[in-house]
TORPAVO-901751 format. One record per atom (N, C-alpha, C, CB): x negated, y negated, z negated; residue in one letter. Coordinates in steps of 0.05 Angstrom, whole numbers, padded with zeros to 5 digits, always signed. Glycine has a CB too. Layout:
N
XYZA...
***
This chain:
266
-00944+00182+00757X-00933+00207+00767X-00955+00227+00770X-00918+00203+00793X-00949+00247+00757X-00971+00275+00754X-00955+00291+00782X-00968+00299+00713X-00981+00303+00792X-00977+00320+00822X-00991+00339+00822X-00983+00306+00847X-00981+00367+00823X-00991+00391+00834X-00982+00394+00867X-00978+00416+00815X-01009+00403+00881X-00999+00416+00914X-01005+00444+00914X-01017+00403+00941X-00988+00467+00906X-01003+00491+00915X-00999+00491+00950X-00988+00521+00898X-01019+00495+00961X-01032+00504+00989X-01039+00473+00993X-01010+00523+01018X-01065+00474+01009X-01089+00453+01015X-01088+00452+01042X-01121+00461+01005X-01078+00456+01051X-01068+00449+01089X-01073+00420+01101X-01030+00450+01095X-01065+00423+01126X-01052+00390+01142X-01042+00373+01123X-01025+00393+01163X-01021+00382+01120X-00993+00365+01113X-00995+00356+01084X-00965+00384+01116X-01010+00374+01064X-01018+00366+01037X-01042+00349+01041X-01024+00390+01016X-01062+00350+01060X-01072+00329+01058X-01070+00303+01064X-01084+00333+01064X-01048+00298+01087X-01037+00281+01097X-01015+00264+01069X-01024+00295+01124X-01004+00282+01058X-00995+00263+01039X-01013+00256+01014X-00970+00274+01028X-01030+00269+01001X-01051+00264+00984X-01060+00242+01000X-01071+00287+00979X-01071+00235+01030X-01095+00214+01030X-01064+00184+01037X-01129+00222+01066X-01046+00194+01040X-01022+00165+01035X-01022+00161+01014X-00991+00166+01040X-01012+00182+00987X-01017+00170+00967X-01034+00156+00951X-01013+00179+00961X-01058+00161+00960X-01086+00149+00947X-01098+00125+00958X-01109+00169+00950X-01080+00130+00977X-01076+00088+01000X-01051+00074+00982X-01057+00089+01051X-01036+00087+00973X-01008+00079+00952X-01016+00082+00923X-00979+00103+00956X-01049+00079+00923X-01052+00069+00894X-01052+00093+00874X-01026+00050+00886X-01042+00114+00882X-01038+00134+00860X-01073+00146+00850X-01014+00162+00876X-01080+00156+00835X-01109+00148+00825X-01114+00189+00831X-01112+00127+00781X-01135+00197+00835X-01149+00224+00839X-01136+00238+00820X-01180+00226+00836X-01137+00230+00784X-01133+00243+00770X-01108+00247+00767X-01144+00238+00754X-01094+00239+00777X-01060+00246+00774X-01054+00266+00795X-01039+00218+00777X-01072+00275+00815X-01066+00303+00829X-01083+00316+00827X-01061+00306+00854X-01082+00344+00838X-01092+00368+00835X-01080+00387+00850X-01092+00375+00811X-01096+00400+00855X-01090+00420+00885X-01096+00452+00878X-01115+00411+00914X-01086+00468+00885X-01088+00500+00882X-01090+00502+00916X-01056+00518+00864X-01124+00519+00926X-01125+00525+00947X-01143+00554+00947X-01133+00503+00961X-01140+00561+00962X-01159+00588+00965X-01183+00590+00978X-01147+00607+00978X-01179+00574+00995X-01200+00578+01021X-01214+00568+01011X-01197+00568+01050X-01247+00570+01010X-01261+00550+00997X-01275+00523+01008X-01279+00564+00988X-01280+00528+01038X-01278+00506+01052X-01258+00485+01052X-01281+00512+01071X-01232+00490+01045X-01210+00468+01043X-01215+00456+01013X-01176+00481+01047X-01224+00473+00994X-01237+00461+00976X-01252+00443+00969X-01244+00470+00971X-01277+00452+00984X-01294+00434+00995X-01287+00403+01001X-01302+00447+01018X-01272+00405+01021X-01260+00378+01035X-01247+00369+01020X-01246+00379+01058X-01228+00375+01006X-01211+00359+00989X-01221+00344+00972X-01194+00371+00977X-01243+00360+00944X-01256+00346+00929X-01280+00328+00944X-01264+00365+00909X-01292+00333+00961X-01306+00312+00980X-01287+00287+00992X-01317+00328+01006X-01269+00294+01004X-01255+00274+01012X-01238+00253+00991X-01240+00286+01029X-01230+00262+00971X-01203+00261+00961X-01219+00254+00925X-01180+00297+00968X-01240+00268+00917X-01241+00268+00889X-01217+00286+00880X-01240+00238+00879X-01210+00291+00884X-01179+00310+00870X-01191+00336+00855X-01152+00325+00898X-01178+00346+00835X-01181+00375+00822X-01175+00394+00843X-01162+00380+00796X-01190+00413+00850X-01180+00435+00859X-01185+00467+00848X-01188+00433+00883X-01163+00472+00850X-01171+00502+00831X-01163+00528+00855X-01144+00506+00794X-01175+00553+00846X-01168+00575+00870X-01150+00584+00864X-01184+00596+00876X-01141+00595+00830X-01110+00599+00824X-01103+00581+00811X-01101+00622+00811X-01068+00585+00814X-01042+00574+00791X-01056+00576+00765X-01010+00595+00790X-01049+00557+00751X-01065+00557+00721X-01035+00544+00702X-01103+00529+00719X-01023+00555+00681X-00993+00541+00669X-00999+00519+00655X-00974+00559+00647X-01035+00516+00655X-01041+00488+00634X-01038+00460+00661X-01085+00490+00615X-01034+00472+00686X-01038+00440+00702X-01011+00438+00700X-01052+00435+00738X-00991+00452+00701X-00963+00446+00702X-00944+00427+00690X-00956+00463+00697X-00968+00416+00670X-00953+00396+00653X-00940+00367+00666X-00973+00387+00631X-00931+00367+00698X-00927+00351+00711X-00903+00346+00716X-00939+00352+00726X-00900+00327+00745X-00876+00307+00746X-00865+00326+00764X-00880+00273+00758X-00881+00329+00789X-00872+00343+00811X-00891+00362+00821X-00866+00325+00831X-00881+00392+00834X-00899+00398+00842X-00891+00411+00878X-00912+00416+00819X-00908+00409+00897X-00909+00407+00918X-00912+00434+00928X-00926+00389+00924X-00898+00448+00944X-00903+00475+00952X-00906+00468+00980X-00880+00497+00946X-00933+00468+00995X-00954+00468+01023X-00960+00476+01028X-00968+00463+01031X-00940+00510+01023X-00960+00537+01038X-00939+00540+01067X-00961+00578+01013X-00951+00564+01079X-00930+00577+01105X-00911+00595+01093X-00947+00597+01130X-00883+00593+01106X-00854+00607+01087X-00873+00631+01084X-00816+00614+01107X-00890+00648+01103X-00895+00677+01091X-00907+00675+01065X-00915+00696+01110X-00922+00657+01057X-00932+00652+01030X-00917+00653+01009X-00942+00629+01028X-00890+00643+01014X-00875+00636+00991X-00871+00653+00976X-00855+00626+00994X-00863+00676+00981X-00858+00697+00960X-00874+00705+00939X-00856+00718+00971X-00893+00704+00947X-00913+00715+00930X-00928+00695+00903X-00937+00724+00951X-00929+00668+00925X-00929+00634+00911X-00906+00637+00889X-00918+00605+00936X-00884+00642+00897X-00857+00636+00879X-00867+00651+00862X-00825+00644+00888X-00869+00677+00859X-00874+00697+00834X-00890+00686+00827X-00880+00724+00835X-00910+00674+00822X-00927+00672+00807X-00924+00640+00795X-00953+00681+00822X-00903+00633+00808X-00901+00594+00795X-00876+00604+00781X-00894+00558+00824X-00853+00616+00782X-00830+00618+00769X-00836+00616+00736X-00817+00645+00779X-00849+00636+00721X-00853+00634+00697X-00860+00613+00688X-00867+00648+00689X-00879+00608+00690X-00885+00565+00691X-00870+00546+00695X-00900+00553+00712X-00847+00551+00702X-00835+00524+00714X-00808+00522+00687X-00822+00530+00755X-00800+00494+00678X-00794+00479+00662X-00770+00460+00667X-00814+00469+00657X-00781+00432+00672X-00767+00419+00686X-00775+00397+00710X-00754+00410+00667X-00802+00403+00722X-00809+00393+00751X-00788+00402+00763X-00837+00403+00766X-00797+00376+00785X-00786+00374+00810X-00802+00402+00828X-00793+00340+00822X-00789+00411+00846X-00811+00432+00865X-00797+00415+00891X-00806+00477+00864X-00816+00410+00897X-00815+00400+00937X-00829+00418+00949X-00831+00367+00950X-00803+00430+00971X-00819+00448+00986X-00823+00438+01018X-00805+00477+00983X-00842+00436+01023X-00846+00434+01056X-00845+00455+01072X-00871+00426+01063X-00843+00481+01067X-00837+00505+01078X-00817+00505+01103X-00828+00522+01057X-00830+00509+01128X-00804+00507+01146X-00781+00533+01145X-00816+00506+01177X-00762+00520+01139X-00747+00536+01151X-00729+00563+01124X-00769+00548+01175X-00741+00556+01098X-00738+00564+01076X-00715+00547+01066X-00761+00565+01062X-00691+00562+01062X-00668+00535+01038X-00673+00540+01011X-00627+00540+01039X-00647+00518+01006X-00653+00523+00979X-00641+00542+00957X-00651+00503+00970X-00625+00553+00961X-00621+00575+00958X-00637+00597+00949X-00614+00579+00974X-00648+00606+00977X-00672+00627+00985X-00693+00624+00960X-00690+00618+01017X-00697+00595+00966X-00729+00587+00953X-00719+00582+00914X-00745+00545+00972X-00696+00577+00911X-00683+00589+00881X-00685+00610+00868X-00661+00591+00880X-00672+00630+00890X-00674+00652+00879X-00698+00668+00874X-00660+00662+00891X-00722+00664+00899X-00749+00667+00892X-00758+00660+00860X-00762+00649+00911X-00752+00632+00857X-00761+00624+00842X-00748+00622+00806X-00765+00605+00856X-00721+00646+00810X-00720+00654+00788X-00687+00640+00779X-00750+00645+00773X-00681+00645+00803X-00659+00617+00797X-00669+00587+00797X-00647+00620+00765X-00692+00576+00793X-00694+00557+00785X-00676+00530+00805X-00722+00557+00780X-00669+00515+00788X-00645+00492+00792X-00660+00474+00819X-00640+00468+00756X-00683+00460+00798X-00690+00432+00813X-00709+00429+00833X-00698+00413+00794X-00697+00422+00854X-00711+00431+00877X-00696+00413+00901X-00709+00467+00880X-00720+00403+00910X-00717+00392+00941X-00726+00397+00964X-00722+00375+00945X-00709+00394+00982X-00731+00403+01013X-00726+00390+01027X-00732+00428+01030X-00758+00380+01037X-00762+00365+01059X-00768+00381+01085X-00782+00348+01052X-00768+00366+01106X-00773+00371+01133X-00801+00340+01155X-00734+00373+01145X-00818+00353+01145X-00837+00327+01159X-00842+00330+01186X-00867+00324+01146X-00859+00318+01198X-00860+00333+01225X-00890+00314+01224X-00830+00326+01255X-00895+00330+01255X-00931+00326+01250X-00951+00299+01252X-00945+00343+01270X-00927+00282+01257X-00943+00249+01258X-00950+00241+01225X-00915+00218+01274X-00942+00253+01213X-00944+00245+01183X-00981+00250+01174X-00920+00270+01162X-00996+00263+01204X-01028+00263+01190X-01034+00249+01198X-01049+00280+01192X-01019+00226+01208X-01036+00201+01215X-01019+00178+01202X-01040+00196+01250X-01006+00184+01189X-00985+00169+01162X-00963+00151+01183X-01007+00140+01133X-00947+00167+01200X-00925+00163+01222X-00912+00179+01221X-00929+00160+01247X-00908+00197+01197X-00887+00216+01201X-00859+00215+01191X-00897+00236+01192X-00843+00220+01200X-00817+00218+01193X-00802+00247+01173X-00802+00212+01223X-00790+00241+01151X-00787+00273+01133X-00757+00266+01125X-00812+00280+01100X-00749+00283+01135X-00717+00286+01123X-00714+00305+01099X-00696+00299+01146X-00699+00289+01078X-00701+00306+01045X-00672+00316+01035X-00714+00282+01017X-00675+00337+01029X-00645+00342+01023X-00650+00357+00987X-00628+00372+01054X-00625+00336+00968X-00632+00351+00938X-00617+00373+00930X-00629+00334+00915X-00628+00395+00916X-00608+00413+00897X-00582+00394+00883X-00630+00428+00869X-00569+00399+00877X-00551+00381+00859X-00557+00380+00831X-00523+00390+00860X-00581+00394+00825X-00596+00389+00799X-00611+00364+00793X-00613+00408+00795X-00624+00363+00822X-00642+00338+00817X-00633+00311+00809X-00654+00333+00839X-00638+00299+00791X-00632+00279+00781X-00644+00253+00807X-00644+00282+00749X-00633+00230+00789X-00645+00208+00814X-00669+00191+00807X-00621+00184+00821X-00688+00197+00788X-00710+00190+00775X-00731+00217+00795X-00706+00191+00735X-00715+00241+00793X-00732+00258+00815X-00724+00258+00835X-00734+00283+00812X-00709+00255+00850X-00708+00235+00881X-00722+00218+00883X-00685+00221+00890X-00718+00195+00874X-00745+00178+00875X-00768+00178+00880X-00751+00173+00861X-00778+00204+00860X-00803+00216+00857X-00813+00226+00882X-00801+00237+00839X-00804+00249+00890X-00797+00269+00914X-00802+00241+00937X-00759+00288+00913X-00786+00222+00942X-00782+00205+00964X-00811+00188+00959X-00752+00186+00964X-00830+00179+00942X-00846+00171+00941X-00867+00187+00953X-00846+00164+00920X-00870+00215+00950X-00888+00220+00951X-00887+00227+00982X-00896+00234+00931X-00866+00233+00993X-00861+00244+01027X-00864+00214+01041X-00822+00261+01035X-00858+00194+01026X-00865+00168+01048X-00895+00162+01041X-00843+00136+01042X-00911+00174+01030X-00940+00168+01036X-00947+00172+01059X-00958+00182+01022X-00933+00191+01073X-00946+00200+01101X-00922+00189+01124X-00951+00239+01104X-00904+00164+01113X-00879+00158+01130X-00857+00153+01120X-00874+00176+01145X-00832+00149+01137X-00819+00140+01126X-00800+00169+01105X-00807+00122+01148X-00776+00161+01104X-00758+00189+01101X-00735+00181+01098X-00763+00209+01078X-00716+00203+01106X-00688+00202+01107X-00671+00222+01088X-00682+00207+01134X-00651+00213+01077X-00645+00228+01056X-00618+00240+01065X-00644+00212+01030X-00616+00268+01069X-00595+00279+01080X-00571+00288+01057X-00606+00303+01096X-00545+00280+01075X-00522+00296+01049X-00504+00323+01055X-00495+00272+01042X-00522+00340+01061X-00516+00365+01070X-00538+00374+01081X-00495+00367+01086X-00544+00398+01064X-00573+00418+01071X-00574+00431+01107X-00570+00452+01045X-00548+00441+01116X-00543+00441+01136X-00552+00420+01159X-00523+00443+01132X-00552+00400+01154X-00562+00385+01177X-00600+00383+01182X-00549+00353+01171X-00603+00397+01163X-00638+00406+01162X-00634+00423+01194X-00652+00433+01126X-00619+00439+01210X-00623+00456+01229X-00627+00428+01248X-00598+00481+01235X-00606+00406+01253X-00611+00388+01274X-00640+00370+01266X-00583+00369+01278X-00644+00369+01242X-00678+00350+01239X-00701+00373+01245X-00686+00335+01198X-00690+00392+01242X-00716+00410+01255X-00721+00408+01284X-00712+00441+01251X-00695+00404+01297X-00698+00412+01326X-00700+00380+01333X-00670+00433+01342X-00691+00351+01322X-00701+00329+01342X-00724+00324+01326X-00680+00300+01348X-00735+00328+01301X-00762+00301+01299X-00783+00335+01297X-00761+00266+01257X-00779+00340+01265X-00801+00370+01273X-00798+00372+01288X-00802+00396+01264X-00789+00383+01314X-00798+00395+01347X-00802+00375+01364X-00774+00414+01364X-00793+00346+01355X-00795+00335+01371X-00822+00319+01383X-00778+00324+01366X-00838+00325+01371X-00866+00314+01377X-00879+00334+01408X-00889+00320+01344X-00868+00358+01404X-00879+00367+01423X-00863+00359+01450X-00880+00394+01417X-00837+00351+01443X-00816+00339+01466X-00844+00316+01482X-00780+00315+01447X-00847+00302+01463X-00855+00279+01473X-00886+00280+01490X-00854+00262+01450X-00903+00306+01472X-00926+00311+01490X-00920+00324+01516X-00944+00328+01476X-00899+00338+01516X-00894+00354+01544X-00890+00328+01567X-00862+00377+01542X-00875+00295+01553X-00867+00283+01575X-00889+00267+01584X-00843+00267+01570X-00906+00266+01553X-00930+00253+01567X-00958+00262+01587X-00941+00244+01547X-00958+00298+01584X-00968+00314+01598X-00962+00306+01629X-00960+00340+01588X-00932+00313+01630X-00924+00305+01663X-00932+00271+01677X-00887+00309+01665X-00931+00262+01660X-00928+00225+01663X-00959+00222+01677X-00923+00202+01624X-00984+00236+01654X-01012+00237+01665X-01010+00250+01693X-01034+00254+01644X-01009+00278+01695X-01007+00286+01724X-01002+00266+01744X-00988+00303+01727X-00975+00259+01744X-00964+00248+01760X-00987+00223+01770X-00938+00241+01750X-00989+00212+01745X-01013+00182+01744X-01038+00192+01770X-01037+00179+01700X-01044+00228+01753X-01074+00227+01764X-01064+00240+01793X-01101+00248+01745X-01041+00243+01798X-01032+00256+01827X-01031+00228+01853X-00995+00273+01821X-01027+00215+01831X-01023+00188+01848X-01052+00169+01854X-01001+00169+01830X-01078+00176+01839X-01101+00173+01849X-01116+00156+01820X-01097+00157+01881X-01101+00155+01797X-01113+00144+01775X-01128+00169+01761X-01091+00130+01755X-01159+00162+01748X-01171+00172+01738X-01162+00187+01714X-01185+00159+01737X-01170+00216+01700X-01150+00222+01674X-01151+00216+01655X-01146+00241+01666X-01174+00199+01652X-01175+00170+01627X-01154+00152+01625X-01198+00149+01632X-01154+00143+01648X-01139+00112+01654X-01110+00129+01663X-01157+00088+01686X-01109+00153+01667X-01067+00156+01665X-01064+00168+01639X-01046+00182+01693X-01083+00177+01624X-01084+00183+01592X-01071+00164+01577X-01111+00184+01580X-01090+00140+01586X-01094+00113+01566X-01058+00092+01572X-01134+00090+01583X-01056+00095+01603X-01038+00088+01599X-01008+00102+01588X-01041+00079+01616X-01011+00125+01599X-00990+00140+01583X-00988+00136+01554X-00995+00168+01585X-01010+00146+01542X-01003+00138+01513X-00998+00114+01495X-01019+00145+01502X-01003+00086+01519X-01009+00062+01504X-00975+00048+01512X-01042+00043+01518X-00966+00070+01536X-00931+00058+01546X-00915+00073+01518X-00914+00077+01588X-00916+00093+01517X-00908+00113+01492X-00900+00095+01471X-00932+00133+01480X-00929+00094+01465X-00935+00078+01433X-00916+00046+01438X-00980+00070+01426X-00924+00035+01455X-00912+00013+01457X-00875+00014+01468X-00933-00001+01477X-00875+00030+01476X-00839+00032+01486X-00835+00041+01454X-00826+00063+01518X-00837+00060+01435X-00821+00060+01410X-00830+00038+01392X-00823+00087+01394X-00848+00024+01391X-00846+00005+01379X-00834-00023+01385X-00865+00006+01374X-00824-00028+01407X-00803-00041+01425X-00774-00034+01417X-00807-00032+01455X-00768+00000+01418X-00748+00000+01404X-00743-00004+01371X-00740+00021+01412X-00761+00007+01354X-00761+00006+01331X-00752-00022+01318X-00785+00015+01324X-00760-00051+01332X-00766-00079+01331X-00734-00092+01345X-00799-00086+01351X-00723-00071+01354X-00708-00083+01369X-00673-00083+01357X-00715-00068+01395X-00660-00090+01362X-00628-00085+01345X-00610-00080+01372X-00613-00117+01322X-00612-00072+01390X-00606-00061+01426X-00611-00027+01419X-00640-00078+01458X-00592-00017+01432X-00588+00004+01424X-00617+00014+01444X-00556+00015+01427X-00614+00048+01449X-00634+00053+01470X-00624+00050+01498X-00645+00081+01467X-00599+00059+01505X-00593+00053+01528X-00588+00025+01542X-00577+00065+01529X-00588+00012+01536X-00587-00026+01534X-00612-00024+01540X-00579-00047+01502X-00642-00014+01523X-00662-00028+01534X-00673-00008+01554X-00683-00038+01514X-00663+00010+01554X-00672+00028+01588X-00661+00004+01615X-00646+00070+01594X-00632+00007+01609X-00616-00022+01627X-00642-00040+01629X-00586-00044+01605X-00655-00054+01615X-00670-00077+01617X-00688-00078+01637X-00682-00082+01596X-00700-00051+01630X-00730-00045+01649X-00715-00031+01677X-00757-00018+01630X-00692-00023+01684X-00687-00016+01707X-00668-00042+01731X-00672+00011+01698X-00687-00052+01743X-00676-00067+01757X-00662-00066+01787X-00691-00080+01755X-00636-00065+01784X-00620-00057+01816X-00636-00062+01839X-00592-00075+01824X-00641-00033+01851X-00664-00033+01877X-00691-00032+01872X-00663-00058+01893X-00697-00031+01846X-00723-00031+01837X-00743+00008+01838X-00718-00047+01803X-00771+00010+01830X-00782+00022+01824X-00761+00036+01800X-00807+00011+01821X-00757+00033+01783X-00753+00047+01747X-00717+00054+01760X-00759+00012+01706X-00713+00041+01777X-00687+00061+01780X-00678+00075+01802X-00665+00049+01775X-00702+00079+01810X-00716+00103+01830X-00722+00125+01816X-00743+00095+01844X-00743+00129+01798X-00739+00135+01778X-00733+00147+01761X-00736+00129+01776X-00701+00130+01753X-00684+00143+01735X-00666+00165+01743X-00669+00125+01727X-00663+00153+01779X-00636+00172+01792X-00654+00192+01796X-00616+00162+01824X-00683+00190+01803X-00689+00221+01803X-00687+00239+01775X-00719+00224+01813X-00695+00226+01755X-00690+00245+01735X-00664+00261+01731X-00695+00234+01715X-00641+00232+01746X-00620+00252+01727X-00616+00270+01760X-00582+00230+01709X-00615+00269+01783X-00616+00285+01800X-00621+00315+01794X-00630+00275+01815X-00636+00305+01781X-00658+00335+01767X-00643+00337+01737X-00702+00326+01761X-00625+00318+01732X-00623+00345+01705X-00635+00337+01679X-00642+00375+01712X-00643+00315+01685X-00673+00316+01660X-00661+00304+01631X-00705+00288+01672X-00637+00287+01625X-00623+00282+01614X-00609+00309+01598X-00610+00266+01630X-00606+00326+01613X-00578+00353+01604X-00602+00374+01593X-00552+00371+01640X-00628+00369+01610X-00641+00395+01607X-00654+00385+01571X-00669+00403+01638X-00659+00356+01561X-00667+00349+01540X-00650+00352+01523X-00675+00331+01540X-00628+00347+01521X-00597+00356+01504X-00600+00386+01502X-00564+00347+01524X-00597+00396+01520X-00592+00426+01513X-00620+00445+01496X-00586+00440+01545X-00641+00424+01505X-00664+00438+01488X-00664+00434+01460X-00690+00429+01497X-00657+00410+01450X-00656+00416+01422X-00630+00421+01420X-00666+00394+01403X-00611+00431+01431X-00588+00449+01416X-00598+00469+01420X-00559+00451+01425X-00613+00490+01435X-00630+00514+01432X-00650+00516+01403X-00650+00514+01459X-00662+00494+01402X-00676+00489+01375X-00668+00485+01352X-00688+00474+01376X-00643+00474+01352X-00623+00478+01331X-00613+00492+01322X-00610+00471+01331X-00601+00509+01340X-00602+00543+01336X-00621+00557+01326X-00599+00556+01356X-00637+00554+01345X-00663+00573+01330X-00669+00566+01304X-00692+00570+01345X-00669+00545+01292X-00672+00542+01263X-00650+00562+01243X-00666+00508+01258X-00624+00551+01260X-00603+00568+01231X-00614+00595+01240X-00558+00567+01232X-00608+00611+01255X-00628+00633+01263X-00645+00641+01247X-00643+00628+01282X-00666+00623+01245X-00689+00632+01224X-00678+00633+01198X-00715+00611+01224X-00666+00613+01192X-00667+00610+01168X-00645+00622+01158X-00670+00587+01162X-00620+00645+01164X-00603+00661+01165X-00619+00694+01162X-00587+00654+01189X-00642+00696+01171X-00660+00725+01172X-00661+00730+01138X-00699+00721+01189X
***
């Protein structure tokens, strides 16, 4: 599989260095970046081609990867539309459909979009993919190979449900730093050092989803487990929901869910 990434970011690097742990060899990608320091790094890190512009001779490929910011796209599209054949285009662009990113692109048919979220630079990311009805299933494949370099992925059957994967996994990383922000406080309010309520915060985290992940118990079953009648954890619990903390997390990603169709309705 031949791979173009126009834009040299996070997230293109994060899948370039999965793929190159997945065997795929330097010379089968190539990167269009501007900056010259991301340049720098890529061919240092990566061995990969990098070029500063679109060139129609690299195009002779399988798939090619669009890893700029949506304000980019326009200008990206114009200048990839003429070029384009019969690749796959994966766009990572938040918040761009497919539609939008069609018509940019000239009409063009075949086209997928994903949604990753930001654990994927440490190859834990989760990407929900939704296809044009052009794409064939040799380019699904494709497309799904190259988004699980950095994780797993989920394959959606309605572009529409991209507004709810924006608002629980894309947003949701920050959900989870906000709970682990409070969790430290609390640690270091209670007289633990901000190493040691760091360390444990992040090491309960990591270890409670991988408890669930391992587990075939739904989530509420194993909350049940760890809350024992009269205990600490369901002390606890009644304070959270006292407070809300249950309704106030529901209603935030339906705010964020919104805000996506929102955006992506402008």
């Amino acid at each position: 599989m031949q791979v173009v990434f126009i834009g040299g970011g996070n997230m293109a690097t994060a899948l370039i260095s999965g793929l190159l742990r997945e065997g795929v060899t330097a010379g089968h990608i190539q990167v269009v970046e501007h900056n010259e320091q991301a340049q720098q790094r890529l061919r240092s890190e990566f061995g990969v081609r990098v070029v500063a512009q679109l060139e129609s001779a690299m195009l002779a490929v399988d798939v090619i990867v669009l890893a700029v910011k949506p304000q980019q796209l326009p200008e990206v599209a114009a200048a990839l539309a003429p070029m384009l054949t019969s690749q796959v285009v994966v766009s990572i662009a938040a918040g761009i459909r497919i539609a939008n990113l069609s018509a940019l692109l000239g009409n063009y048919p075949i086209i997928v979009r994903a949604m990753p979220n930001t654990p994927a630079m440490v190859g834990a990311g989760v990407t929900a993919l939704f296809a044009a009805s052009a794409v064939n299933a040799h380019q699904r494949l494709q497309a799904g190979v190259i988004l699980e370099a950095a994780g797993s992925v989920v394959w959606l059957t309605e572009e529409t449900l991209m507004d709810a994967v924006t608002a629980v996994s894309g947003s949701g990383p920050a959900y989870v730093f906000m709970f682990m922000e409070a969790m430290q406080q609390a640690g270091m309010e209670l007289g633990l050092t901000a190493d040691v309520a760091r360390q444990l915060t992040l090491e309960t985290f990591a270890g409670a989803a991988k408890l669930a992940a391992n587990s075939s118990e739904d989530l509420a079953q194993l909350r049940a487990r760890v809350t024992s009648k009269g205990g600490t954890t369901e002390q606890a619990i009644l304070t959270m929901q006292t407070h809300a903390v249950p309704e106030a997390i529901v209603a935030a990603v339906h705010a964020a869910a919104q805000r996506s169709k929102t955006l992506g309705e402008a």
